[in-house]
C-alpha positions as CSV (number, residue, x, y, z in Angstrom):
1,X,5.7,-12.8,-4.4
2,X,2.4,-12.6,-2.7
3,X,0.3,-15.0,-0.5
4,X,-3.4,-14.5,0.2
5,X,-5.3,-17.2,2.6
6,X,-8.7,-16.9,4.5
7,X,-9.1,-18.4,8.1
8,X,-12.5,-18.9,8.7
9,X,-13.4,-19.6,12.2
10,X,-15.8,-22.7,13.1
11,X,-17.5,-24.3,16.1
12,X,-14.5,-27.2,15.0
13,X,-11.7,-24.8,14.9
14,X,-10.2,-22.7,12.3
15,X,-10.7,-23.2,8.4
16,X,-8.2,-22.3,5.6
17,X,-8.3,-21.6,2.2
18,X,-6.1,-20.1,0.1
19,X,-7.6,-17.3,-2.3
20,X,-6.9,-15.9,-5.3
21,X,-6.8,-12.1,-5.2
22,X,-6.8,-11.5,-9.1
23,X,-10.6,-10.4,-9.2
24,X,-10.4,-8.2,-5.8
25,X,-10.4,-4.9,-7.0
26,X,-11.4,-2.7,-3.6
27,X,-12.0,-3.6,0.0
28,X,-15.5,-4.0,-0.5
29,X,-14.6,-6.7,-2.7
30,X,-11.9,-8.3,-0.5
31,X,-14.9,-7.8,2.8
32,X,-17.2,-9.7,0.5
33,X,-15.2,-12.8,-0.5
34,X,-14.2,-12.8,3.8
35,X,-18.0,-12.9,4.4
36,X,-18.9,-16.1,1.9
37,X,-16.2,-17.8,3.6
38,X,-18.0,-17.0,7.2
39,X,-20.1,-19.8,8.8
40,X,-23.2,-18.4,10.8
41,X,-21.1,-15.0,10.4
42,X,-18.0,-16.0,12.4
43,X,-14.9,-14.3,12.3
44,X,-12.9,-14.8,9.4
45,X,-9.4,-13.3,8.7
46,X,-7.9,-12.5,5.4
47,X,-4.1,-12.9,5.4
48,X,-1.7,-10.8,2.2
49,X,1.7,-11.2,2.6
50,X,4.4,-9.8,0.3
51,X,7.6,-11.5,1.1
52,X,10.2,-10.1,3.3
53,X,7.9,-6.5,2.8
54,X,4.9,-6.8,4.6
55,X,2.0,-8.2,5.7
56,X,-1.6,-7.4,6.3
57,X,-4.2,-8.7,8.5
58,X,-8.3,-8.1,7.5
59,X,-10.8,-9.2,10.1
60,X,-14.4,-9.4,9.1
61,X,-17.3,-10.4,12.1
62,X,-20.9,-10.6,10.0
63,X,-22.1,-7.5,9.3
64,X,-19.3,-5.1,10.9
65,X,-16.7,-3.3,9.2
66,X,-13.8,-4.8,8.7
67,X,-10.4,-3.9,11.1
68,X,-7.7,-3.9,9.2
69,X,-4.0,-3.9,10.3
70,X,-0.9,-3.8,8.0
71,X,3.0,-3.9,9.1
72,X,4.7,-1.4,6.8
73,X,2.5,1.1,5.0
74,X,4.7,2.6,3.3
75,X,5.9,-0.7,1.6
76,X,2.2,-1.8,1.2
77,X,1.6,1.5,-0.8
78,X,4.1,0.5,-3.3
79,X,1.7,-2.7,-4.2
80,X,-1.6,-3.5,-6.0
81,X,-2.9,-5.4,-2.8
82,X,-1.7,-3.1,-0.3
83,X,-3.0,-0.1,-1.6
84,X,-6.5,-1.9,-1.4
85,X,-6.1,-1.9,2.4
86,X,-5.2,1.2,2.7
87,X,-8.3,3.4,2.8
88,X,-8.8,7.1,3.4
89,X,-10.1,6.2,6.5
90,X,-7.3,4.4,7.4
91,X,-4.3,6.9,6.5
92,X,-6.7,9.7,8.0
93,X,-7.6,11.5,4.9
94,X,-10.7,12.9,3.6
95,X,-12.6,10.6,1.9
96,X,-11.9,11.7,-1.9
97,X,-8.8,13.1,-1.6
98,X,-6.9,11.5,-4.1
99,X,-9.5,12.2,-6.9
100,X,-9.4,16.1,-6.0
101,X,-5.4,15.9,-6.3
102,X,-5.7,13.8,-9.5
103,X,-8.6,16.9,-11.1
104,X,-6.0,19.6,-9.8
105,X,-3.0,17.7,-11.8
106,X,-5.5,17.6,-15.2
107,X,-5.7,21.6,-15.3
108,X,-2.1,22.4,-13.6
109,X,1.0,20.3,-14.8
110,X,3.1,18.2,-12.7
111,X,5.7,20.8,-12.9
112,X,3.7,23.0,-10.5
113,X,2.9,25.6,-13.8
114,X,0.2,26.0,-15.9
115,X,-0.1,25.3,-19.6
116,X,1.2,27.6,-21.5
117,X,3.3,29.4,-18.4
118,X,6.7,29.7,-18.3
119,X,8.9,27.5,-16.1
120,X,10.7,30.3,-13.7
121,X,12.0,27.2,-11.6
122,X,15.8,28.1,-11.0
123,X,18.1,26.0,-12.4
124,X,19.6,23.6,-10.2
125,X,22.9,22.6,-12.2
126,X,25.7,24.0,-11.2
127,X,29.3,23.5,-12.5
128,X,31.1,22.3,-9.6
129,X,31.2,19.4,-7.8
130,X,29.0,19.8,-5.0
131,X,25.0,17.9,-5.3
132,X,21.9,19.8,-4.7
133,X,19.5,18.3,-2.5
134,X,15.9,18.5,-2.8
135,X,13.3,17.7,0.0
136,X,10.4,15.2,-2.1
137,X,9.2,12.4,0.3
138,X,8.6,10.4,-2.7
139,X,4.7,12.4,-2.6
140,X,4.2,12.7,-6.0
141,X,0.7,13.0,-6.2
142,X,0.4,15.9,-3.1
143,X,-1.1,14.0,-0.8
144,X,0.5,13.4,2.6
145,X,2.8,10.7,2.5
146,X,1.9,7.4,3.4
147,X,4.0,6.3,7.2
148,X,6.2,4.2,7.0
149,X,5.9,0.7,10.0
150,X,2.8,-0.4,11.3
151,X,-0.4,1.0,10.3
152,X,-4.2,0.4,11.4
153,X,-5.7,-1.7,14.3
154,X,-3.4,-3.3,16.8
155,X,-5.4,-4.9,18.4
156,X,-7.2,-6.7,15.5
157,X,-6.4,-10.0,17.1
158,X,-5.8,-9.4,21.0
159,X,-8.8,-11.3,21.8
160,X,-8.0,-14.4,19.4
161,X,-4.7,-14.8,21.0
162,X,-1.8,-12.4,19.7
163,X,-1.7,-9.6,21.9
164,X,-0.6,-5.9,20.6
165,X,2.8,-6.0,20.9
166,X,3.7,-9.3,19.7
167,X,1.6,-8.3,16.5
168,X,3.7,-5.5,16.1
169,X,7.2,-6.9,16.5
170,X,6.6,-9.7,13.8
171,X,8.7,-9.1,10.6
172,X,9.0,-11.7,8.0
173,X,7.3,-15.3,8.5
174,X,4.5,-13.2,10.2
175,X,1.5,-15.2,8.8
176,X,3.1,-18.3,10.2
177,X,3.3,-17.0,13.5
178,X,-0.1,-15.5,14.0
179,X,-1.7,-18.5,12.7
180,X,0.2,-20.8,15.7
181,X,-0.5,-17.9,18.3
182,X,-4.4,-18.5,17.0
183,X,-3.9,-22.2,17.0
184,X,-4.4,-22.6,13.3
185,X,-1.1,-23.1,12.0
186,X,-1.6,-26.9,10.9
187,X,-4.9,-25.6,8.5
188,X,-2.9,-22.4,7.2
189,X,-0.1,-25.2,6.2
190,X,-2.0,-27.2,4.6
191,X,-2.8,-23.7,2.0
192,X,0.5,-23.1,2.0
């Protein structure tokens, strides 16, 4: 289960809304909907939580690019939202990378062969008892595997009141937490 809110920040305080993340497609699209929410192009944070999984943090000032932080990768990678935080830029790839690996796949199989080659892949069953192993960190598509923990910028809301560390030791019931650290944890209940 997934909860999405915006915290706009206001000469008055903080502002909430919750947000519906059905027509978000990339982070463009999530910096965009952060930005109509911004008043005279304050700060405004975009909160995704996936229960007991993880959570991500997006802040948006005016015009700059967006700082993004996100507690577990790894489990983020495993969901629609969370793979829109995680960028290239982000997980330190080349930009493009995953659409190189996807061309390569088209013209070899995912076997590692060729059309029309033979498999010479030795065959693994044996007729004793004993397992074979095999070494995959669940990288299917060849790309370097996402880390698993904490992911992206720290210090994304240091100067708002939640200092590094503290960010990165929250676990579950994070959102709640950041929003009383900011002082806004009365407008992201009201959301809730």
């Amino acid at each position: 289960m997934y909860f999405a809110a915006l915290l706009a920040r206001t000469e008055d305080g903080w502002e909430a809304s919750d947000t519906d993340l059905d027509d978000v497609e990339t982070l463009s699209d999530l910096t965009d909907l952060a930005r109509e929410a911004s008043v005279d192009e304050d700060t405004v944070l975009v909160f995704i939580e996936q229960e007991d999984a993880w959570f991500g943090v997006i802040r948006v000032d005016g015009e700059e690019d967006p700082r993004i932080y996100v507690s577990n990768a790894s489990a983020a990678a495993r969901s629609s939202y969370g793979e829109i935080l995680l960028t290239d830029e982000l997980l330190g790839r080349e930009p493009g990378a995953e659409d190189s690996i996807a061309a390569l796949e088209e013209l070899v199989g995912l076997d590692g062969t060729e059309d029309g080659e033979p498999d010479n892949a030795p065959d693994n069953h044996n007729n004793n008892n004993t397992t074979t192993t095999t070494t995959d960190d669940d990288d299917d598509d060849g790309l370097d595997p996402v880390p698993a923990g904490p992911l992206g910028d720290t210090g994304v809301l240091s100067d708002l009141g939640l200092p590094e560390a503290e960010l990165l030791m929250l676990r579950t019931d994070a959102l709640v937490e950041i929003a009383d650290a900011l002082g806004a944890a009365e407008v992201l209940e009201t959301v809730r």
